[in-house]
N, C-alpha and C positions, 0 to 999 in steps of 0.2 A: 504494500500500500504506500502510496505517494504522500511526499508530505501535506499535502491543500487537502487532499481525502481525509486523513488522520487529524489533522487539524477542527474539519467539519463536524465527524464526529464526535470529537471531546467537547466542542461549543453546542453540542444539538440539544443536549441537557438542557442546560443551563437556558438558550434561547426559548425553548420549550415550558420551562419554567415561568419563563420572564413573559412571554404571549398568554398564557392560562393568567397568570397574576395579575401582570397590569394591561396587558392592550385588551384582554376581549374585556374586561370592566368599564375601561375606558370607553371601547367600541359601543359598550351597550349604555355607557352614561351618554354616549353622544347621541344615540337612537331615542333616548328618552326626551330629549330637549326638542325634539320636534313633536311631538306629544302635546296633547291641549288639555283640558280638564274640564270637564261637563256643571251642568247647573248644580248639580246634586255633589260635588266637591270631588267625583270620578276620573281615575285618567283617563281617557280617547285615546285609542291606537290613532295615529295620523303621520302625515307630512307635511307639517303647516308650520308657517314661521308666526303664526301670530302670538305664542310664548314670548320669541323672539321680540319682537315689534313692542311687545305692552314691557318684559324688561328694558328693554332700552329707551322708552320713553317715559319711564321712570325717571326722574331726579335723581330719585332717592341711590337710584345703584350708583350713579358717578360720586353722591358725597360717600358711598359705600367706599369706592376707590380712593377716592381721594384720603378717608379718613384711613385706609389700610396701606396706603403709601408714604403716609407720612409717620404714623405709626412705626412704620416698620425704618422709616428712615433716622428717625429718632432713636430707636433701642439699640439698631444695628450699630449707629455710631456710635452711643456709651457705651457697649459690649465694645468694640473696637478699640477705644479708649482704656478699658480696663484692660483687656486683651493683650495689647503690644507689649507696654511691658515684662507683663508677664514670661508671655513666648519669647521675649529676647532675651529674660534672666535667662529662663531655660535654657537657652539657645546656645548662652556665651558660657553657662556654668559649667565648671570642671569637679563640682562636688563627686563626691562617691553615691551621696545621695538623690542625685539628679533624676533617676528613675522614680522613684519615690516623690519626690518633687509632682514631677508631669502627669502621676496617679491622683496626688492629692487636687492639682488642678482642673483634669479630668471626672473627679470622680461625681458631680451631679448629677452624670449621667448616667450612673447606676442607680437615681434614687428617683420615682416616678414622679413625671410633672404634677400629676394632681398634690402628690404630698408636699412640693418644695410650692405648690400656690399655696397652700394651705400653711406651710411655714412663714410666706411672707405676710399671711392673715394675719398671724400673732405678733408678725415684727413690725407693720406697719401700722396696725389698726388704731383706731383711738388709744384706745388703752392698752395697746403695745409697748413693746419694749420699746423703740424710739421714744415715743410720746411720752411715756412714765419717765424714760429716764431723763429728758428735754422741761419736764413739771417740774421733778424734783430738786434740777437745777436750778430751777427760777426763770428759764431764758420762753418760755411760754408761761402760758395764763390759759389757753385755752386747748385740745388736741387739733392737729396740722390733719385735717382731711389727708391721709396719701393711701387709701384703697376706694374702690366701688370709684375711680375717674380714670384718667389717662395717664395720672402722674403712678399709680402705680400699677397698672399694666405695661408703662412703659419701664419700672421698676424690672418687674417681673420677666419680661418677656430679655430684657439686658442678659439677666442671667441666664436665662434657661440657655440663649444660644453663646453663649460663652464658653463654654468648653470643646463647641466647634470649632468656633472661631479658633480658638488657642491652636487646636492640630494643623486648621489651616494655615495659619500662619509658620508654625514651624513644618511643617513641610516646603513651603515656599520660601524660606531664608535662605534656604542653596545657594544663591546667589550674595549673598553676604560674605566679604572676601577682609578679617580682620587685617590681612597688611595694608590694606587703603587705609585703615581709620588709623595701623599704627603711623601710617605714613604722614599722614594729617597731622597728626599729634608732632611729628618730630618735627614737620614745618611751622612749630607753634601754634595750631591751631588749636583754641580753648575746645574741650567737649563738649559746649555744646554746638559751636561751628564744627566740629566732628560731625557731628549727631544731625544737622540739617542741609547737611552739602553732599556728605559719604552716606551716611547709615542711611538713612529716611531716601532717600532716592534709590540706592539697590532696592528696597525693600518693598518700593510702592507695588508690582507683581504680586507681592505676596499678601498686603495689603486690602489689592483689589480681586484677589482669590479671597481672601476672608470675608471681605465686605459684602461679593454676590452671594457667597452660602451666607450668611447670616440674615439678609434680607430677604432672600427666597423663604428660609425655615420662620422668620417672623409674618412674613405677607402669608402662611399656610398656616400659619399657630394659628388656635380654637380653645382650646383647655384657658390657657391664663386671660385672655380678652372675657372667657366669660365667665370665670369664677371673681377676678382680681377685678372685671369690670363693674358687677353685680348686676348686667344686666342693663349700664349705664353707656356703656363703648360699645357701637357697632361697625362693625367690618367687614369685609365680603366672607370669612369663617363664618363669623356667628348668625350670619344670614343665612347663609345655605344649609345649617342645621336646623334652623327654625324652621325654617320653609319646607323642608324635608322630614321634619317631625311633629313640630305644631301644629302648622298649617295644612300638612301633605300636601303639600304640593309640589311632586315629585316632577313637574315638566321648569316651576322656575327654577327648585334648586339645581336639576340637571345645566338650565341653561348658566345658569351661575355661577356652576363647578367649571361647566367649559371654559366659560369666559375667564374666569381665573387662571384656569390651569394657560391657559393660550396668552394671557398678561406675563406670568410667571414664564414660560416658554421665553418669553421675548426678552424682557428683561435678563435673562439667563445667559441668551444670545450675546448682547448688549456686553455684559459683564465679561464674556468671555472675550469677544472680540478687543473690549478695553485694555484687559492682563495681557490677551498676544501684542499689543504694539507697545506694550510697555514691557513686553520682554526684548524687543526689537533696539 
């Protein structure tokens, strides 16, 4: 057997896997979005765009967008911010403990999102830890609202994607070459003109690999918008669960899911196309 045969079949699994999983889902969430729904709250078998037609002459779906755009723009960037330096401790550390380091960083991702919302309930709430210990200071008078709005789903949503970010970024330092910076340094250059002429420019690549997974994985989150929101932040997630559980209304959330996922597609595009010319 030739190589390209042998090849085929060890990928037929795997392909076989990935068409049962996500495309015939997909295929069948796209067949539902032409779907209409009868007086009596029914689906109709059809092929009719007018789902289509009454979503998108909706308002309501572009402030959907917009609020899951900016949303996500928002978290993406203080995950990013908390993120960098971290990944470049790691990155540069020569400890013995350095694996252990990148576990403890990692590791929220062994503990389920509903639980770590459900942790920032206690750490944010009125009468959470913040608040309690911000009274007992004296530096308030009253509890700082930060659950059930945007300030703490934007909280929330920071962390959850934080310890992707972090892989992502240390995967993408490859390109960080320490005798540029020693070199900097020996032409006098302070650290932090080090830091914004050498390091921060290899790094944007890896940067903007971090930035598009964090904001794809925020513009999909559902769990923290609508625990951490209370029901207060809507977004095109917590639409498409409503509509698809509340409501049944399985022909708008279909067509909502599309739309998303085809946003998410593009932007995806976008992001990658951005990282290749900034590898270039």
């Amino acid at each position: 057997m030739t190589r390209q045969p042998r090849l085929a079949w060890l990928l037929a699994p795997a392909t076989l896997f990935l068409v049962l999983v996500y495309v015939w889902p997909t295929l069948g969430l796209f067949r539902i979005a032409f779907n209409e729904v009868g007086p009596t709250g029914a689906m109709i078998e059809a092929w009719s765009l007018a789902t289509w037609r009454h979503v998108f002459a909706d308002s309501f779906t572009f402030e959907l967008t917009l609020n899951s755009i900016w949303l996500s723009l928002t978290s993406t960037f203080l995950a990013l911010l908390l993120s960098y330096p971290v990944s470049l401790f790691l990155f540069r550390t020569e400890s013995r403990f350095r694996s252990l380091l990148a576990v403890i960083a990692i590791m929220p991702m062994l503990v389920s999102s509903v639980v770590r919302v459900f942790g920032w309930l206690a750490i944010l709430g009125d009468r959470g830890l913040i608040n309690s210990l911000l009274q007992s200071l004296g530096v308030i008078s009253a509890p700082v609202r930060m659950v059930y709005n945007w300030t703490g789903v934007t909280i929330g949503l920071a962390e959850s994607i934080m310890p992707y970010m972090i892989l992502a970024l240390l995967a993408g330092f490859g390109r960080l070459d320490r005798t540029l910076e020693e070199a900097a340094r020996s032409l006098g250059a302070p650290p932090w003109r080090t830091f914004l002429r050498v390091t921060l420019p290899l790094s944007l690549p890896a940067i903007a690999l971090a930035f598009g997974l964090g904001f794809i994985l925020s513009m999909s989150a559902y769990i923290t918008p609508k625990l951490l929101g209370g029901g207060r932040v809507f977004v095109l997630a917590t639409e498409i669960f409503e509509q698809a559980t509340t409501n049944t209304n399985w022909p708008v959330a279909a067509v909502l899911a599309v739309y998303t996922l085809a946003l998410l597609l593009g932007l995806l595009a976008l992001s990658n196309l951005f990282s290749r010319r900034l590898q270039t």
